[in-house]
C-alpha positions as CSV (number, residue, x, y, z in Angstrom):
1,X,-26.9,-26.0,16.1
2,X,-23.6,-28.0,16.9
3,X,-22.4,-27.2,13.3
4,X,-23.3,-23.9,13.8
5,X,-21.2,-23.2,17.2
6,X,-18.3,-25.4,15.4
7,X,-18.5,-23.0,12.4
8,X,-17.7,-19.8,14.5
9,X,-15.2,-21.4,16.7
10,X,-13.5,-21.8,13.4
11,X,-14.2,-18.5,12.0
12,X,-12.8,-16.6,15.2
13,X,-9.8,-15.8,14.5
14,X,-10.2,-15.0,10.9
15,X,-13.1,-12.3,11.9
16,X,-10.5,-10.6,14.4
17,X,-8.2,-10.8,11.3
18,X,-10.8,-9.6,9.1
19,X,-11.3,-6.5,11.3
20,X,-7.5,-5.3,11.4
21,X,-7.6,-5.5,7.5
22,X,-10.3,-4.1,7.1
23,X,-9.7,-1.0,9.4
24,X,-7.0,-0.1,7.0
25,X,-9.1,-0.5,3.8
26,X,-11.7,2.3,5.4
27,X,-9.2,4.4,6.2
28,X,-7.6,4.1,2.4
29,X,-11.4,4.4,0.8
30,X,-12.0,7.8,2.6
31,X,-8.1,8.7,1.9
32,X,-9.6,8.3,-1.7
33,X,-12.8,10.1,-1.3
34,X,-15.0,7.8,-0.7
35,X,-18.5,8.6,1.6
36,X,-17.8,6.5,4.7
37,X,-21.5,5.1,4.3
38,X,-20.3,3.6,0.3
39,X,-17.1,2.8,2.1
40,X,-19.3,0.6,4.8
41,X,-22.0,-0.5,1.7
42,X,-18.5,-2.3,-0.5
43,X,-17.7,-3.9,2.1
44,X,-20.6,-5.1,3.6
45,X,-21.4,-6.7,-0.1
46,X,-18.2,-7.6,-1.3
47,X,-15.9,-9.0,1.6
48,X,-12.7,-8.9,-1.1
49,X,-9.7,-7.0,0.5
50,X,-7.8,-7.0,-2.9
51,X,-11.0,-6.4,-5.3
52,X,-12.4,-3.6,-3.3
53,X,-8.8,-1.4,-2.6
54,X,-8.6,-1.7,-6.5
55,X,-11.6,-0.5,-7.1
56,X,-11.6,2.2,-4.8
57,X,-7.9,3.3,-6.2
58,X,-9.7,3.0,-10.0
59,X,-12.0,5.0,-8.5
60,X,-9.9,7.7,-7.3
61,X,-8.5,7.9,-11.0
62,X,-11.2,8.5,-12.4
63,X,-11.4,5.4,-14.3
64,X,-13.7,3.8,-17.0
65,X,-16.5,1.6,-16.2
66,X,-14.8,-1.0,-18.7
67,X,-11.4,-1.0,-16.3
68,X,-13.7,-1.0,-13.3
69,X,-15.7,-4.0,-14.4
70,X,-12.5,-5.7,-15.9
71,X,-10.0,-5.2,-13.1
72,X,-12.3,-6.6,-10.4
73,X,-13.5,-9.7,-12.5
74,X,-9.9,-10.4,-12.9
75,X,-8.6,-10.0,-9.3
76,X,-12.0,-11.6,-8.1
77,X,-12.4,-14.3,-10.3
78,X,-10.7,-17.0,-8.0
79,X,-13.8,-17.2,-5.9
80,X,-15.6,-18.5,-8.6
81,X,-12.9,-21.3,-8.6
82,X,-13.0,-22.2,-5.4
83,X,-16.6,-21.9,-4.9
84,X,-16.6,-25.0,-7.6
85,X,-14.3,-26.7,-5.8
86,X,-16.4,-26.6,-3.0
87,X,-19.3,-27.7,-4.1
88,X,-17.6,-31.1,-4.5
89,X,-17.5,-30.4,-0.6
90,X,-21.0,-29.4,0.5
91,X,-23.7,-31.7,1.0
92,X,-25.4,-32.6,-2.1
93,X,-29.0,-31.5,-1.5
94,X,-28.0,-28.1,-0.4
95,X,-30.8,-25.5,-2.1
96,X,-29.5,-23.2,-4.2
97,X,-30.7,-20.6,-1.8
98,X,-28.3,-21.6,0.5
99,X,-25.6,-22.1,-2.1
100,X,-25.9,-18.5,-2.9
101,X,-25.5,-17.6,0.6
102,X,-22.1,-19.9,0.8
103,X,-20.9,-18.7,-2.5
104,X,-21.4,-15.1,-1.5
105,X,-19.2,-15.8,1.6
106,X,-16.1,-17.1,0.3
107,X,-13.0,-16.0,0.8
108,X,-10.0,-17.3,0.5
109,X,-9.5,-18.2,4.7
110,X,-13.2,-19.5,4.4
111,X,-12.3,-22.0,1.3
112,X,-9.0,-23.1,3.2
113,X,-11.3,-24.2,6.2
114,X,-13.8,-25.5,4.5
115,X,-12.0,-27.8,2.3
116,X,-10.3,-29.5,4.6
117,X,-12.6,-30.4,6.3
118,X,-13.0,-34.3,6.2
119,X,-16.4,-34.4,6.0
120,X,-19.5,-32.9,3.5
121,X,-20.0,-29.6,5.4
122,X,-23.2,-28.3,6.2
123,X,-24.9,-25.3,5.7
124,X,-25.3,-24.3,9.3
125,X,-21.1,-25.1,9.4
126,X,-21.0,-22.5,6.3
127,X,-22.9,-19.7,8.0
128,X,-21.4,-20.1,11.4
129,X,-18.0,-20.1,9.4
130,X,-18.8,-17.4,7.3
131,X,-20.5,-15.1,9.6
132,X,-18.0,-13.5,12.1
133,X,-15.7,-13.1,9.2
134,X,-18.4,-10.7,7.5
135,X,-19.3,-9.0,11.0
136,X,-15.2,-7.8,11.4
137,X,-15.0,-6.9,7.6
138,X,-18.0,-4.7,7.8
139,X,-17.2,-3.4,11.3
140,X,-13.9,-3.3,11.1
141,X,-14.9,-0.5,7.5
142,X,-16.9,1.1,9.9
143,X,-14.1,2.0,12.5
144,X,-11.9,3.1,9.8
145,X,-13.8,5.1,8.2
146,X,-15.2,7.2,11.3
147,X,-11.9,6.9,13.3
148,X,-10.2,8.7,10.5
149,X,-10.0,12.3,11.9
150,X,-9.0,11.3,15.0
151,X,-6.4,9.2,14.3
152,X,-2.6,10.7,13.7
153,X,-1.6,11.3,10.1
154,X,1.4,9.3,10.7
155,X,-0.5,6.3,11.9
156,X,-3.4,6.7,8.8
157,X,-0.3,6.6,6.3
158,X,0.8,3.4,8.2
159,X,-2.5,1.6,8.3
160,X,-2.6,2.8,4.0
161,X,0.8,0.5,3.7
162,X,-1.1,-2.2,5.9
163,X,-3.0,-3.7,3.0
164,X,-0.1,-3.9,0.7
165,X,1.7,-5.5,3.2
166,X,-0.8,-7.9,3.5
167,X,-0.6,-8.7,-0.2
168,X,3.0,-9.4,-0.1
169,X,2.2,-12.0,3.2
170,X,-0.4,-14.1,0.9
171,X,2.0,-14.2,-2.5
172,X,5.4,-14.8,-0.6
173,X,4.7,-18.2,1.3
174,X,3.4,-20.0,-2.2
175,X,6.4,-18.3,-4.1
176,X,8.6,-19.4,-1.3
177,X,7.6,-23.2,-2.1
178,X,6.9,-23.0,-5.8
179,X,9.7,-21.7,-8.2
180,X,7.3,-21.3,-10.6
181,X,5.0,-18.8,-8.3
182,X,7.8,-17.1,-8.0
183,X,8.8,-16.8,-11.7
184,X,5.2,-16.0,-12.5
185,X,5.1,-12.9,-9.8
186,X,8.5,-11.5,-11.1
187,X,7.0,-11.4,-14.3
188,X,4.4,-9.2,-13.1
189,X,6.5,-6.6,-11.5
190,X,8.4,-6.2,-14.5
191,X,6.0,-5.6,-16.5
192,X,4.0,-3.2,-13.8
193,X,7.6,-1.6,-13.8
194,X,7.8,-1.2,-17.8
195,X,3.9,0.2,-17.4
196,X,5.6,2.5,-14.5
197,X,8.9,4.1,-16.1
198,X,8.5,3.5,-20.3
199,X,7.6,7.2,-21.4
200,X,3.8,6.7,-23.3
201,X,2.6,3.5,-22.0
202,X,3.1,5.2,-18.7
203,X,-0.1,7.4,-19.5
204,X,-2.2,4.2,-19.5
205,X,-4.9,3.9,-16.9
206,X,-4.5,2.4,-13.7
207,X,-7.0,-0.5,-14.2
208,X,-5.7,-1.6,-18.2
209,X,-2.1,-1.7,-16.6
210,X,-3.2,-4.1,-13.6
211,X,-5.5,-6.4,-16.9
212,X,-2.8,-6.4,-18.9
213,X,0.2,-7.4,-16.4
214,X,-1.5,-9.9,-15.1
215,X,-3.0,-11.6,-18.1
216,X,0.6,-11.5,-20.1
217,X,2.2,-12.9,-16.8
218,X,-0.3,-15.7,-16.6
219,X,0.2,-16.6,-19.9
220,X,3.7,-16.8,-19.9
221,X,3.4,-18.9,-16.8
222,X,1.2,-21.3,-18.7
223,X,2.9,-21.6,-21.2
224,X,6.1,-22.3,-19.2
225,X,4.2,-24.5,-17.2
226,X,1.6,-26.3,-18.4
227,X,-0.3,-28.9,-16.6
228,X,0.1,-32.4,-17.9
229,X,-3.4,-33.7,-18.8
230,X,-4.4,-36.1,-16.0
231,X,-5.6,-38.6,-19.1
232,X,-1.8,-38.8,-19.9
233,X,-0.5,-39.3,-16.5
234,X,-3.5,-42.3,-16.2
235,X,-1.8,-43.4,-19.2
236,X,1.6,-43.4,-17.7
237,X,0.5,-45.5,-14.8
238,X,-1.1,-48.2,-16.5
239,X,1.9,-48.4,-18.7
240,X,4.0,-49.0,-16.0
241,X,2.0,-51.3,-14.1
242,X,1.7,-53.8,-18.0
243,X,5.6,-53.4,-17.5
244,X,5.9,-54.6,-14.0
């Protein structure tokens, strides 16, 4: 129980985060069409901010399956990374029940906690953790989407721009401190730009254009920047310790 009550301290102040966001992303979904009750359900069983207002804007444009799927897969596909990482992290006899449960729950707050914590973390730690978060996600959906008509057009368009805003606030820190994020980024707008202005490619749908910018960008980033194989750097070391 003590794990428990640690893990929600912890997750406080990312659930009160959590609800602010998501608040904006209901209003957006029902700006899109969406029911407010499949606004509430993609929420509730995604807790991804920048998956779901793709999807929802694919949505709106009337886009294939294929670019659903594919779009999603690629802006959501970080979880599965750090959901690895963590399992270096929890304890080892953890069922895979409750692995599930953890792995569903990950975002990219709850992995920053979670990993730095010194020691194996528990899965009463992970659902204290994990559960306030979830609770101002989903209610924080369900106030946008009912508190929609009430609310002042100006302020709806406002709250719309909220989640882009918080986009640019998670890229700009790490590009800030890494020349190469920032290189990598600025590759992506241009091409998003080229995607936006070039007559013909211009027509392409919504969901290939995100795919395709930000596989070419990451690719040109790895090439530009590939990581050294830790085998050679090993190699390196002992090198230099024979020399001394």
């Amino acid at each position: 129980m003590k794990d428990f009550i640690y893990g929600l301290r912890k997750g406080l102040p990312i659930g009160l985060g959590y609800f602010a966001v998501s608040f904006s992303f209901g209003v957006s979904a029902v700006s899109y069409g969406i029911t407010p009750l499949a606004s509430i359900i993609i929420s509730a069983t995604n807790l991804s901010s920048a998956g779901q207002l793709a999807g929802v804007r694919l949505i709106f444009e009337h886009a294939s399956y294929i670019e659903l799927f594919l779009t999603v897969l690629l802006i959501n596909i970080r979880y599965a990374l750090m959901s690895i990482s963590l399992s270096q992290k929890i304890q080892p006899d953890m069922p895979l029940y409750q692995r599930a449960v953890v792995g569903f729950g990950i975002t990219d707050e709850i992995y920053a906690l979670s990993i730095t914590e010194v020691r194996k973390v528990t899965f009463r730690y992970m659902i204290g953790l994990i559960l306030l978060p979830f609770l101002g996600w989903t209610l924080g959906t369900v106030a946008g989407v009912y508190l929609t008509d009430i609310m002042p057009i100006k302020l709806i368009n406002a709250m719309g721009i909220a989640l882009y805003a918080m986009f640019i606030a998670i890229i700009v820190p790490d590009a800030k401190k890494n020349y190469k994020i920032a290189l990598v980024i600025l590759i992506a707008i241009i091409i998003s730009c080229i995607f936006y202005y070039v007559p013909y490619i211009k027509n392409i749908g919504l969901g290939f254009k995100i795919i395709i910018s930000t596989s070419i960008a990451s690719l040109i980033g790895a090439f530009l920047f590939p990581i050294e194989d830790n085998k050679k750097e090993e190699d390196k070391e002992d090198d230099l310790e024979c020399i001394q």
